[in-house]
Every structure is written in C-alpha cells, then in structure tokens.
C-alpha positions as CSV (number, residue, x, y, z in Angstrom):
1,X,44.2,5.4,89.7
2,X,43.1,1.7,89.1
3,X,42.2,0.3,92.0
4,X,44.5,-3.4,93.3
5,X,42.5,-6.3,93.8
6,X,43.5,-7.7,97.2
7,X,45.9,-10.3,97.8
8,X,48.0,-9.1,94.3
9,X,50.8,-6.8,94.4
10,X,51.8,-5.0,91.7
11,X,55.9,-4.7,89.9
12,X,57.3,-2.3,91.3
13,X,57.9,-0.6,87.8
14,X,54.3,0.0,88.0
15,X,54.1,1.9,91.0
16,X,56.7,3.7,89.3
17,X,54.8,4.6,86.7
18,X,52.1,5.7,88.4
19,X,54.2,8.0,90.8
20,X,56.1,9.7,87.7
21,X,52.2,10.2,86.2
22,X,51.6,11.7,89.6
23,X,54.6,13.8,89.3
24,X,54.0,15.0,85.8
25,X,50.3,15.7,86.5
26,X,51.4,18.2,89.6
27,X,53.9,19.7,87.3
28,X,51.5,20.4,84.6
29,X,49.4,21.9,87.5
30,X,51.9,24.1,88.6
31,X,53.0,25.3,85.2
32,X,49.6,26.0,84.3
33,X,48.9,27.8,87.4
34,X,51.8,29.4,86.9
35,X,51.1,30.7,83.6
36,X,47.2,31.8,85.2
37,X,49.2,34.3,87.7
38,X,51.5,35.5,84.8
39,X,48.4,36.3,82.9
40,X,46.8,37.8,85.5
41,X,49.6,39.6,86.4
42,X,49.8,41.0,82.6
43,X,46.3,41.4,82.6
44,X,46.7,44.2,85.8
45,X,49.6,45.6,84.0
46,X,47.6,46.3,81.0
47,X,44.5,47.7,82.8
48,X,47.2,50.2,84.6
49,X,48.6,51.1,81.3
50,X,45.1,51.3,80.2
51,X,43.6,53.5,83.1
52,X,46.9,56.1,82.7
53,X,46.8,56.4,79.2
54,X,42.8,57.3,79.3
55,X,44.0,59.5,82.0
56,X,46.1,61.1,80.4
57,X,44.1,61.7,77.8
58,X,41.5,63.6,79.5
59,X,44.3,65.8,81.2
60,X,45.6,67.0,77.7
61,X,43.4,69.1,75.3
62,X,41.6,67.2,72.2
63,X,43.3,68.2,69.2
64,X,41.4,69.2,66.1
65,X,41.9,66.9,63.4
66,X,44.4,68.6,60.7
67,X,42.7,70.8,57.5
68,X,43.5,68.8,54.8
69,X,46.1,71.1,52.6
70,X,44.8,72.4,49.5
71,X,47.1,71.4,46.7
72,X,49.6,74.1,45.3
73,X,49.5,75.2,42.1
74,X,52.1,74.1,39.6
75,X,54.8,78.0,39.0
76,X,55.1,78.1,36.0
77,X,58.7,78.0,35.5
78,X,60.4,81.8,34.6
79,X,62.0,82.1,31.6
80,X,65.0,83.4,31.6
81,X,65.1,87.2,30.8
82,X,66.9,88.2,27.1
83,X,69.5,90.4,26.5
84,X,67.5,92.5,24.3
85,X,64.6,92.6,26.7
86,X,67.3,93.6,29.8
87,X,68.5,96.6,27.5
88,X,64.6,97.9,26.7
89,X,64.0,97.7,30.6
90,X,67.1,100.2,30.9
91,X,65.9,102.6,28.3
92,X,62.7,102.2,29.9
93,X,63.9,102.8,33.8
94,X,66.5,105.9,32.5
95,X,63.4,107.6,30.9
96,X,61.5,106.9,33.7
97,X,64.4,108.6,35.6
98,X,64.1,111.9,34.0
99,X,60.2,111.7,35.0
100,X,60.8,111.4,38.6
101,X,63.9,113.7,38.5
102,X,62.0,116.5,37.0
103,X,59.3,115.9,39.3
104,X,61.7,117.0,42.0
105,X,61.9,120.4,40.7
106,X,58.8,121.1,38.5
107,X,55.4,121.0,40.3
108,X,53.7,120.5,36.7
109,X,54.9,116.7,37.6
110,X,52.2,115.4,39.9
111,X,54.0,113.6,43.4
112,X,52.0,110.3,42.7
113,X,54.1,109.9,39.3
114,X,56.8,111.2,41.1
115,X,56.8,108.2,43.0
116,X,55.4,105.5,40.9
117,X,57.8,106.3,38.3
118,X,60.9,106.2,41.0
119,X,59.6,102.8,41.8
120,X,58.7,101.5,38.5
121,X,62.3,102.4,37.4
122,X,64.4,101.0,40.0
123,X,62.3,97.8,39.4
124,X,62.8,97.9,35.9
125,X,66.9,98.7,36.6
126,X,67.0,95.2,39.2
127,X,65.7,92.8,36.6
128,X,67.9,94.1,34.1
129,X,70.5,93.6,36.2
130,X,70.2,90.0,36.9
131,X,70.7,89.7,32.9
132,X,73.4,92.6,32.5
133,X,76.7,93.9,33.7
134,X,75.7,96.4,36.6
135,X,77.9,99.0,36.1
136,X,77.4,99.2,32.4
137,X,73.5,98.7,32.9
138,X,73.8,101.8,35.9
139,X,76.2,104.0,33.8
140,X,73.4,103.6,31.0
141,X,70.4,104.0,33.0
142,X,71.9,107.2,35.2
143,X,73.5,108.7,31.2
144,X,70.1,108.4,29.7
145,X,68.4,110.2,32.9
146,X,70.9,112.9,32.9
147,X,70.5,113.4,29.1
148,X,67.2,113.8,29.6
149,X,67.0,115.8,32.5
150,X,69.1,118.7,30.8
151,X,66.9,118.3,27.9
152,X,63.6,118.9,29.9
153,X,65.6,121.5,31.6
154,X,66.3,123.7,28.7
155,X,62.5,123.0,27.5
156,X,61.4,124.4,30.5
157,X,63.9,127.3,31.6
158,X,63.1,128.9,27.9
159,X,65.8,126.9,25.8
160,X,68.8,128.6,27.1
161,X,71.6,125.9,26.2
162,X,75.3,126.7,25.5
163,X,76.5,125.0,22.9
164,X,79.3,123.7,25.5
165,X,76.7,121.8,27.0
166,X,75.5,120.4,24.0
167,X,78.7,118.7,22.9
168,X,79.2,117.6,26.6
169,X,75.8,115.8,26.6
170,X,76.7,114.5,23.0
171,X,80.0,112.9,24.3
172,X,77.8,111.2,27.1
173,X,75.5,110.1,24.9
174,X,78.6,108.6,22.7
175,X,80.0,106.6,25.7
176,X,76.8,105.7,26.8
177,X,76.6,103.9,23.1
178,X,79.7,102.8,23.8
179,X,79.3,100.8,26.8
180,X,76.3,99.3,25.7
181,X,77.8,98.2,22.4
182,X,80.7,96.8,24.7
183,X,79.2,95.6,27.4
184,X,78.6,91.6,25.9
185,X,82.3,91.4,25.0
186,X,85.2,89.3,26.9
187,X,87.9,91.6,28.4
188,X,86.9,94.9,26.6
C-alpha cells in the first residue's frame, strides 16, 4: 500500500479499492493454498497407490516373458478325392480283405501283415467313403473279400470247388458289378 501524506484524506472509492485489492489478494491466497493441499493430498494418494502396487508386485511371482510363436505353415489345401480314385481304394481295401481274412486261418500269412493289412484296408474303405455311397462302397469292398477268400480257399484246401459254388460266387461277382455301375445314378 501507498503510504497518505498527512493532513490529506483520501475518496472514499479509493479506500475501496484498496480493500477489494486486499480482498482479492487473500482470495488468491486461499485458492492457491487451496490447490497446494489438493496437490498434496494427490500427491499421498499416488505414493499409496504407488507403494501397493510395488507391493503387490513382489507378492505375486515374475512372469516369464511369452515365447514368441513360431509361424504355422501354410496346409496345403486337400483336394477333393475322385470318383475313380474312391473306387481303386475299394478294390484296393477288398483285396486287402482277403489278405487279412486268410491270415486268420493260414499261418503261411505272417500276424504283422495280418494286421497291417486289416488296418490299411479299413483306412482305405473310410476315405472312399467320404467320396462314395457307403453301402454300395461296403457291399463292394466285403463282395470282393469274399470272392477272394473262397478263391484262396480252394487254392489252398487242394482245389475242391463245386461247381454250385462257382456260379454262386459268379452271381456275387455280377451284382457286385452291378452296384458299382449303379451306384452314381439318381433313384436307381
């Protein structure tokens, strides 16, 4: 404040000046000490939420950093499986068929190809059927084994065949010709 030379009096508007400069300089004290506590006060709060978090920290386990993931190889997408390939994996699994069937009864067949023929077959048999009509692609596969397996059985029990037989696996072998030459057709 200026100081009054004696014997002069100031307007009163001046004096009221000076006490609303007076009142705005304590209000700008007390907001600013105001805002000093609100920062201390966020200040604490942050070192709290500081010391629990490091706290924490050392109360749970340090995790490894993750493996980086090697990048798949691109599949090369399947093709689709032919007809005509689904029909050679049936001739293929029926003569497979009257391995591992003959294997049951002749010893001459080792057990190993016993197996890996039983296997091989039904494998064979699945895949065609994801292409094929099951019961044609079964009636075909079991008609070819059982064709087979009385053929190997009259080679090996000395060729002792009626003739019976003979036209009975003949007719098989007709309807198993039959259903395969069928089996691509609509309602037949």
């Amino acid at each position: 404040m200026t100081e009054k030379p004696a014997g002069k009096t100031e307007p009163a508007g001046a004096e009221a000046e000076t006490g609303v400069e007076a009142k705005v300089d304590v209000k700008v004290e007390a907001e600013a000490e105001s805002e000093t506590k609100a920062d201390a006060k966020a200040n604490a709060q942050a070192k709290t939420d500081a010391e629990t978090t490091a706290s924490s920290a050392k109360a749970a386990k340090p995790t490894k950093p993750a493996k980086p993931t090697k990048p798949t190889k691109p599949t090369k997408p399947t093709k689709p499986l032919s007809k005509n390939r689904a029909w050679a994996y049936v001739f293929i699994g029926g003569a497979l068929e009257i391995v591992w069937a003959s294997g049951f009864k002749y010893e001459a067949v080792p057990s190993v190809v016993v197996l890996i023929s039983l296997l091989v077959s039904f494998d064979l048999i699945i895949r065609a059927t994801k292409v094929l009509p099951v019961g044609t692609t079964y009636a075909v596969f079991a008609g070819i084994g059982t064709i087979g397996t009385v053929a190997v059985e009259a080679v090996f029990s000395g060729g002792s065949i009626s003739p019976l037989k003979v036209l009975i696996v003949l007719l098989l072998l007709a309807f198993i010709i039959g259903l395969k030459l069928t089996s691509g057709k609509e309602g037949a």
